[in-house]
N, C-alpha and C positions, 0 to 999 in steps of 0.2 A: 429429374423429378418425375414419379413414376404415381399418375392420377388415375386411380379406380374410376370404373366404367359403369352406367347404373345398368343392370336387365331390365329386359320388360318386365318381370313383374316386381323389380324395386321401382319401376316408374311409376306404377301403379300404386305403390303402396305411399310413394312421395307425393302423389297428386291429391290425394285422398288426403296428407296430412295439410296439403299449401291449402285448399282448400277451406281446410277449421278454421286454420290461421289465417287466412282473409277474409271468413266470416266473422272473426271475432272485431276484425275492424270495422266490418259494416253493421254488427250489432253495437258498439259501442259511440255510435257518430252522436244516435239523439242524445248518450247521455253527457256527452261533452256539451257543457256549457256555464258558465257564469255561475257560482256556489258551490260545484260539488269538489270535493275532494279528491286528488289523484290516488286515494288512500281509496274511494267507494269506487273510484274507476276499477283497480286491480283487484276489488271484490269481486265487481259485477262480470268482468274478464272469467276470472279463476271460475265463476259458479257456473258460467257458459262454454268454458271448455270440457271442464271435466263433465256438463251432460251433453255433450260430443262422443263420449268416452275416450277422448285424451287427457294429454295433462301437458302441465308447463314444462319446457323444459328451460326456464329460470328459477325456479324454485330450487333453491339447493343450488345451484352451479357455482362451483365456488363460494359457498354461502352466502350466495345472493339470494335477499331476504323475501323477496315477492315474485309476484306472477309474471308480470311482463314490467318493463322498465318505460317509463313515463318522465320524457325531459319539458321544459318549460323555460320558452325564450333564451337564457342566454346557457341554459343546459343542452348539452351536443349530442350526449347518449350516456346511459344507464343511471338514468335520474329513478332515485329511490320513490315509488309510491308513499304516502304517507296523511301527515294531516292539513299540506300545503291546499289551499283554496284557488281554484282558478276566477278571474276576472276578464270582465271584458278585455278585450284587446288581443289575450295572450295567445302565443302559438304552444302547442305540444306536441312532441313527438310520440305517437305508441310503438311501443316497438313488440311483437309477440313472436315467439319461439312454442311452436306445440310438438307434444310426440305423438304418436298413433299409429300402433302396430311396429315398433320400433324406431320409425324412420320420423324424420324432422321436416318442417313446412317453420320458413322464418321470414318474417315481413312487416316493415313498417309506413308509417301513414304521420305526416305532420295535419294535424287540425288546427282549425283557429277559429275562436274563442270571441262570438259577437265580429264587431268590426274591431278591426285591427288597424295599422299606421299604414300607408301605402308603402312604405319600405319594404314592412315586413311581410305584406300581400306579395310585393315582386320576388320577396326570398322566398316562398315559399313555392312561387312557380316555378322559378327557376331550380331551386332542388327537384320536383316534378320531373322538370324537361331534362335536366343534369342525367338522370336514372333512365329516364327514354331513351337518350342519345346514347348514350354507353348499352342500352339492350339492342339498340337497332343493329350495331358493327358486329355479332354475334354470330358465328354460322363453323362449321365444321372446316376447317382452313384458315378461317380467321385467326388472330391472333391475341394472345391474352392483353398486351400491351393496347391493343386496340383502343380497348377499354375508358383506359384512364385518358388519353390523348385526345377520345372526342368530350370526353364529362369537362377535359381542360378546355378545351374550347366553348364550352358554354360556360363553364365559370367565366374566365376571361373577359370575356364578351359584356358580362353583366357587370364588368370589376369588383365579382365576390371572391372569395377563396375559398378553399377546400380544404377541409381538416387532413394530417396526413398521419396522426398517430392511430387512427383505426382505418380496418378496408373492410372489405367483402370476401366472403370464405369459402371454400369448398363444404359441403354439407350432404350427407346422406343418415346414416346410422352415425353417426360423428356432427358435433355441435359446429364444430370450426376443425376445420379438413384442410389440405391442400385443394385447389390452389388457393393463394393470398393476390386477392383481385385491390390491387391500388387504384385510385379514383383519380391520378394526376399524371399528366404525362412520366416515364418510366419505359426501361429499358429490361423489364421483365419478359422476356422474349418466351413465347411457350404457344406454340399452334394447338387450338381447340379440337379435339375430337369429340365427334356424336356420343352422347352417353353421359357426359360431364357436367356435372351440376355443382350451385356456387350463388353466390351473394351476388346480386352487387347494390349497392348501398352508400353512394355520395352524402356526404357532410357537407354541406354550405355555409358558408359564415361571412355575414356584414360586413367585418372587419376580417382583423390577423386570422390567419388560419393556427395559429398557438392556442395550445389547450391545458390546463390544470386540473388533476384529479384531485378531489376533495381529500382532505386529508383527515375527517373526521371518520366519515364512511368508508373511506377507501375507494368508491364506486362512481362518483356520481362527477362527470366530466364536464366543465362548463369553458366555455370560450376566455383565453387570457382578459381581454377586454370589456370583459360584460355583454356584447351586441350579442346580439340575437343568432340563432342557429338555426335549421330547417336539415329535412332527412324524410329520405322518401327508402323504402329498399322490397326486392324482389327475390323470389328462389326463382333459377331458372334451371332448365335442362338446354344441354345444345345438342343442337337435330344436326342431320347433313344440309340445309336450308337456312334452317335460320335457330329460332330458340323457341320453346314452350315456358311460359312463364306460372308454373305451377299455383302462383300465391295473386294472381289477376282476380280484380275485384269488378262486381259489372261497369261500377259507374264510368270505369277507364276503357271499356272496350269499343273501340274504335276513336280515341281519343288520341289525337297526336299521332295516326298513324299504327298504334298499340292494338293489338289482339291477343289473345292465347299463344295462336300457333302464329309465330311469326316469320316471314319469308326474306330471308337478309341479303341472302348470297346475291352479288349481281350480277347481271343478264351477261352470257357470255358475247 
């Protein structure tokens, strides 16, 4: 498997994009709440990207019909925007893809909606710490398998599961690239070199990790079971140390250990 390498100045041009697209989740927090429509969410999104002077790169992807994709409790990922109303209680995923200056910045954020059930408070930490644990194993040596073997151990731990029909992707000027970053233990053997950028993006679920695409839409992926889902996801680059997390939002910085630039490799 033969993974492009970014330059300095595709680094530069990626950080620039993680960026919008981790502004677009800190502009859209106050409007998550109780009333409004996932339909005004992906307005209010779209009208904030494009005066970034980016653009989505969902709109059109495979005729997928909106800005960013918006899942909701027992939807797992690429819940159709629309005229669904959130309520107290509910968790949602945002998930945003922007372009800017060619290159892609992709990252998601589960919110929740008033108070919620204490369940779904722990799932949604635990997807949080799931996407932490699998960035911290990250460094120029390390291995891609790494990955999914420590996110298995905090699923585990928590007795949630993990979705295994979507991963985490390689990304630069390409939406989904090599490599395909699995979130479960896996036998994907491939040593990280500096330069390498990619998803990663754990799916957590209450229940079965089994999932059903809607068959009306085509798109919109919800847990076999109904229980609730959570998703956290990042673009990172890997350094010869550790990783730079392109798409870091402030609220996380220093949170769990989390920074920018982060130093993985360990002490010889």
């Amino acid at each position: 498997m033969a993974i492009s390498l970014r330059t300095t100045e595709e680094i530069y041009l990626m950080r620039a994009a993680g960026k919008i697209a981790a502004d677009v989740l800190v502009m859209i927090e106050p409007h998550v709440k109780a009333g409004i429509t996932t339909g005004e969410l992906d307005d209010i999104c779209q009208e904030y990207i494009l005066s970034q002077g980016a653009t989505s790169a969902c709109l059109g992807y495979h005729g997928y019909p909106k800005c960013v994709c918006i899942s909701v409790n027992e939807e797992v990922c690429h819940g159709i925007p629309g005229k669904r109303r959130l309520h107290d209680g509910d968790i949602l995923n945002i998930d945003v893809t922007v372009i800017k200056d060619g290159y892609l910045g992709d990252t998601s954020k589960t919110f929740i909606v008033g108070e919620t059930s204490p369940l779904n408070q722990r799932l949604v930490k635990i997807a949080q710490e799931a996407l932490y644990t699998g960035i911290k194993t990250v460094y120029a040596g390390s291995n891609l398998m790494d990955i999914g073997a420590a996110i298995q151990k905090v699923a585990d731990k928590a007795r949630f599961s993990i979705v295994r029909d979507y991963c985490g992707h390689g990304i630069n000027k390409v939406f989904h690239d090599e490599p395909t970053v699995l979130h479960y233990k896996n036998h994907d053997f491939l040593p990280l070199k500096a330069g390498m950028t990619f998803t990663i993006e754990p799916m957590i679920n209450i229940g079965t990790h089994k999932c059903r695409v809607n068959r009306h839409n085509g798109w919109t992926v919800t847990t076999a079971d109904k229980l609730s889902s959570a998703q956290f996801e990042h673009t990172i680059l890997v350094t010869e140390d550790g990783c730079e997390i392109f798409t870091l939002r402030p609220e996380e910085d220093g949170v769990n250990g989390i920074s920018r630039f982060m130093i993985n490799r360990p002490s010889a």
